[in-house]
N, C-alpha and C positions, 0 to 999 in steps of 0.2 A: 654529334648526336642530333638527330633530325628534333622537330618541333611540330606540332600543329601552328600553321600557317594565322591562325586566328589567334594562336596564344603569342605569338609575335609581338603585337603592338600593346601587350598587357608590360607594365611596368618591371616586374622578376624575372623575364624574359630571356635574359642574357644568362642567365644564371642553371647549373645543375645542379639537383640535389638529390643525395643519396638518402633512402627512408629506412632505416633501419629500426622502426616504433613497432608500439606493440599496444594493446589494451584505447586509451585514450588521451593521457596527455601529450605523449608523443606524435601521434596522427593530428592532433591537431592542430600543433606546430604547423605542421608541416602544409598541412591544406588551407592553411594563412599562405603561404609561399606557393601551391599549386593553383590556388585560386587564381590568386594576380599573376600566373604566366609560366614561373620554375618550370624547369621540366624534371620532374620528379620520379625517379627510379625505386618502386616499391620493392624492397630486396628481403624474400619471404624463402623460408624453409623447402626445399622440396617436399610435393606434397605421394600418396600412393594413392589410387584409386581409391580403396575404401574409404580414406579421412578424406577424401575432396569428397563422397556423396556425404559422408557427414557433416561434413561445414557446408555443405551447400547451400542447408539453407538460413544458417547464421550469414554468409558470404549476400544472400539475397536481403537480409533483412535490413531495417531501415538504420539502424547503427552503422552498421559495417557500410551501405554507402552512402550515406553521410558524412561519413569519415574520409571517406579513403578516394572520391570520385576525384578526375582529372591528374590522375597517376598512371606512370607504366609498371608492368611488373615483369620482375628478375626472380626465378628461384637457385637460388645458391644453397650449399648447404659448408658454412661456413667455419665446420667443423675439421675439416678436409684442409690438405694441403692446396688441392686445386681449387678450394672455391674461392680461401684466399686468395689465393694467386689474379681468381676474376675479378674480388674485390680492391684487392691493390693496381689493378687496370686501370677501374675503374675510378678511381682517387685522386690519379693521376691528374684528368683533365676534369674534375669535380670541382663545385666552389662549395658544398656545404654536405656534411655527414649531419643525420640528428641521430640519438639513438637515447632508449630509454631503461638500459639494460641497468641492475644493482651496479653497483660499481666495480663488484671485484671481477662480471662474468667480462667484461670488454678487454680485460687483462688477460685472463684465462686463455678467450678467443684470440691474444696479438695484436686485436683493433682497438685498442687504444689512443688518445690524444698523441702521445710520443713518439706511435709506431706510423702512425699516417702521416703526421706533422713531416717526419723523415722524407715521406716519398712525394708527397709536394706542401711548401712550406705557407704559400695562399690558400691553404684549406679552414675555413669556418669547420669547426667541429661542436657541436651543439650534444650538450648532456641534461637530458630531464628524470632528475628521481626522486622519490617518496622523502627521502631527510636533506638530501647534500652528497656530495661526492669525497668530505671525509667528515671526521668526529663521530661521537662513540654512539649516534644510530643511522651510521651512514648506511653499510650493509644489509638494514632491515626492509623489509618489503611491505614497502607504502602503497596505501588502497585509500581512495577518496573518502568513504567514509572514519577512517582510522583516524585520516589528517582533520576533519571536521571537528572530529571530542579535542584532538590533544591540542587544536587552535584557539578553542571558545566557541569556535562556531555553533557548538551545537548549546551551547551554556546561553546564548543570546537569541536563539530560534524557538518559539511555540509559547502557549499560552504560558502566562507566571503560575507558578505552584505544580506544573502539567511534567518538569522534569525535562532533561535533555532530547531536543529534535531534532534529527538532519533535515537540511536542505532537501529541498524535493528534487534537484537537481547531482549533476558531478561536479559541485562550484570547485573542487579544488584541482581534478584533473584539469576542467577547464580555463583556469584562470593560471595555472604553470605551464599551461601548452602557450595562452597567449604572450604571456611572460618569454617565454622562449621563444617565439619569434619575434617579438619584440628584439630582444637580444641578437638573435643572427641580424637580420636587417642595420639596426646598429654597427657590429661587428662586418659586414658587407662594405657600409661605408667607410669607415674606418680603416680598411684596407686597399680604398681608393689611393687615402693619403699614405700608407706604411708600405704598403705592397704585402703584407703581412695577412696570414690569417691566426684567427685567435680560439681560445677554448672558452664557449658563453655556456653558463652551468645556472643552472636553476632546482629548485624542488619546488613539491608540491606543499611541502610545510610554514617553507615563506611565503612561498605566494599567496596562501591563501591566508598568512599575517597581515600581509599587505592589503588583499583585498580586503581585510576585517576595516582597513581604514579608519574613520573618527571611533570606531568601538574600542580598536589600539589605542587610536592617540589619547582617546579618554582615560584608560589608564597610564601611559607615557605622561602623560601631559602632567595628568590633574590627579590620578592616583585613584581615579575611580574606577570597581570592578564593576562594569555593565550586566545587566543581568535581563530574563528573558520579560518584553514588553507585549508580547503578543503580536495585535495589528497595530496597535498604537506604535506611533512615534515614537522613540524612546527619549526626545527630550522637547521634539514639538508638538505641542498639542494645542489643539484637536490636530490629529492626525490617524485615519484608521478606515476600519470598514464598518457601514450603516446599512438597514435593511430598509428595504423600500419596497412597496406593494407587488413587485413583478421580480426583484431579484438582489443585488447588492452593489453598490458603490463606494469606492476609494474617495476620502477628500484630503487635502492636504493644505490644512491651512498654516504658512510660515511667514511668522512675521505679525509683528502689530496692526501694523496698516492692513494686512488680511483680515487679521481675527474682528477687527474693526467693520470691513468690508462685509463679511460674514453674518454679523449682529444685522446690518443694515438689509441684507439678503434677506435672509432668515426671518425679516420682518421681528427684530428680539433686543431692542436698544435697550431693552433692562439690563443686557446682560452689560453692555456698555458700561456700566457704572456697579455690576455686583463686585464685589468685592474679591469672592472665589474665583471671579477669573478675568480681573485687571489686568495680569501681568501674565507671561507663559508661563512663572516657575507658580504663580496660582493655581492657573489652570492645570500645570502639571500634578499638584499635591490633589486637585480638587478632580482628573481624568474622569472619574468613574460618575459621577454626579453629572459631570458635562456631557459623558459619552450616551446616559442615559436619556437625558434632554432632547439631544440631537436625537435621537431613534426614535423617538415618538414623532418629531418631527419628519423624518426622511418617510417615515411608513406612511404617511398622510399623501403619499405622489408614488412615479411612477419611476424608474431609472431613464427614461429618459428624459424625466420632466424636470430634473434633479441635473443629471450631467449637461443640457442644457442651460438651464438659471446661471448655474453657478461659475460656467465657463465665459456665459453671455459676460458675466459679473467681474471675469478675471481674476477667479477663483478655479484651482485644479479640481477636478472631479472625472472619474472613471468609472468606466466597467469594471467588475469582477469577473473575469471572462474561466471557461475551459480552453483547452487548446482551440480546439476546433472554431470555437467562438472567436480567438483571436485571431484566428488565419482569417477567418471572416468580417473579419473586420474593415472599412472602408478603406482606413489610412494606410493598413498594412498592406491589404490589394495595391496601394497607388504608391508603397514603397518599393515592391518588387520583390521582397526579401524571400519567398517562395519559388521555390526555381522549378521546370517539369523538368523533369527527365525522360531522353528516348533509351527506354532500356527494352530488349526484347522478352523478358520473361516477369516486366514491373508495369504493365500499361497502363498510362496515366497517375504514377508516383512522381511524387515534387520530393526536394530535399531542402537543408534551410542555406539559404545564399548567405553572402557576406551581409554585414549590417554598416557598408561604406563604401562612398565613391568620389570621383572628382570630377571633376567638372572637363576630364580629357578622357580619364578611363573606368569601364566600370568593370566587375567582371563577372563571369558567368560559370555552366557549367559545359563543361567543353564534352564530358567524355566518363563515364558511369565507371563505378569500383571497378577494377582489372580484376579476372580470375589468374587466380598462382599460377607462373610463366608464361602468359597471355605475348608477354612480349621481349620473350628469349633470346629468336633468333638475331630479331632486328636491333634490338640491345649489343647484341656479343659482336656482330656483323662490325657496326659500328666503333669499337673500339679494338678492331683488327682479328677479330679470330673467322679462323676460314671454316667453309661449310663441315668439312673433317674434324677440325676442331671441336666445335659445337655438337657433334653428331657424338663425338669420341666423351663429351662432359655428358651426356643424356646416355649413352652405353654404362658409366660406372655411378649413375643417379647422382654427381655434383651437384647437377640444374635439374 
């Protein structure tokens, strides 16, 4: 299977992988692995005229490539005797499948861990879904928000008293797609040493367990049920958002030696010795008295006059930004993490890059979301089917 010549020297390089995702956890995976080099086979439903002018412009829109850029695409329809037959081709000389399908439909379809493992046994097989691949809500069909309530997530998000919040994000897609390739990559190397490849299984219910992190461990640990703190900190304080003449800033004071540091800023060495906020579990019983302090204080200046002082000081302080504010941002211009894209019907659209590099490779965007079978021929070409062939799978809609 041919490469862009550029994605060569990217580190997943050696590597093919088969995209069988859907929605967002899956795609994400994946473009962890497209990003840095895979050559990634997006293997999409045959589509008819009419549903291709209907998704057209879902397919144009900023999700869709986001997701899905630096991929080929295959339409199979894998329903068929013949399409498996393309898919099982192509398995052959593959090192990774992902797919994100319930569990019971990848049995249904014959594409199972069992059934591919058989036709080559160094195959990574990657399964991302909403509970697990068994117990008794394996079956059910997981949506990022669903997994937010029944994690906590939403139980520790938004003002206290204000009631359960989602994230203003897909944290939970997101955070089981990186989970999952996390996992293949692992699984990759790991059959350096075995020769073997493995079945790497994730949801989006753990993952986003995991991601809840210290708000877990709080109750693991200590037995405490976390509850929603707002902007505040939930156990550092001062920690939160202040309003200031021109707009709002983030501080985050952790640590004694800050809160100390802070007093000394703030020109406020009474607070040094009040009583209410000696210690942080004071300052924590006492937030509200303190958060109020601080705002009368913050409104007296300006945000920049504020995240300047206070950084001068070795104290965190931020903007409150909109998106657009944070694209515009200095540091984020001089990280790169905005990519442009040459697309011919998106002129002058960026999409968001990797948030990592080394100091040998970095990666980029090579090549904008594939339209369904964009790259058929030279796909099947590839793993031996002759121009008849191909012609013969496009006459009974296979491809």
């Amino acid at each position: 299977m041919t490469k862009d010549s550029n994605q060569s020297r990217l580190p997943l390089s050696p590597f093919v992988v088969l995209d069988l995702t859907r929605v967002r956890a899956g795609p994400t995976a994946v473009r962890q692995l497209a990003d840095w080099g895979a050559d990634v086979i997006k293997i999409e439903a045959p589509v008819d005229a009419d549903h291709e002018t209907e998704m057209g412009g879902v397919r144009l829109g900023p999700d869709y490539q986001n997701l899905h850029r630096n991929k080929r695409s295959l339409t199979v329809d894998l329903k068929t005797a013949q399409g498996k037959e393309v898919l099982y081709r192509l398995v052959k000389t593959a090192d990774v499948i992902v797919e994100n399908y319930r569990p019971d439909v990848k049995h249904r379809l014959s594409i199972d861990y069992e059934t591919l493992r058989a036709i080559n046994p160094k195959l990574i097989y990657a399964s991302i879904s909403g509970f697990g691949q068994d117990g008794p809500y394996a079956n059910r069909p997981g949506y990022d928000q669903i997994i937010q309530g029944m994690t906590g997530m939403m139980s520790v998000t938004g003002i206290p008293g204000q009631g359960p919040v989602r994230a203003g994000i897909a944290i939970a897609d997101t955070t089981a797609g990186l989970y999952g390739a996390m996992g293949i990559m692992m699984a990759l190397i790991d059959r350096e040493h075995t020769g073997l490849g493995q079945w790497v299984q994730t949801s989006l219910l753990e993952s986003l367990l995991a991601v809840m992190d210290f708000q877990s461990a709080r109750w693991l640990v200590a037995g405490e049920i976390p509850k929603q703190a707002g902007n505040d900190h939930p156990t550092i304080i001062p920690t939160g958002v202040f309003t200031t003449q021109d707009g709002q800033v983030n501080i985050c004071v952790s640590g004694q030696v800050m809160w100390e540091r802070l007093c000394r800023t703030l020109r406020r060495p009474e607070w040094l010795v009040d009583e209410k906020y000696l210690t942080n579990k004071a300052r924590s019983k006492n937030r509200e008295s303190l958060n109020s302090e601080l705002n009368e204080i913050f409104a007296q200046n300006t945000n920049t006059h504020w995240i300047e002082l206070l950084n001068q000081s070795g104290l965190a302080c931020g903007a409150v930004n909109n998106v657009a504010e944070a694209f515009a941002d200095e540091q984020v211009q001089h990280l790169g993490i905005r990519w442009p894209i040459q697309h011919p019907q998106l002129v002058g659209a960026s999409i968001v890059g990797q948030p990592f590099r080394t100091n040998l490779h970095r990666a980029s965007v090579k090549s904008y979301a594939p339209s369904p079978g964009q790259h058929n021929n030279e796909i099947l070409s590839n793993i031996g089917f002759s121009n008849e062939e191909i012609q013969a799978l496009k006459d009974c809609h296979v491809i």
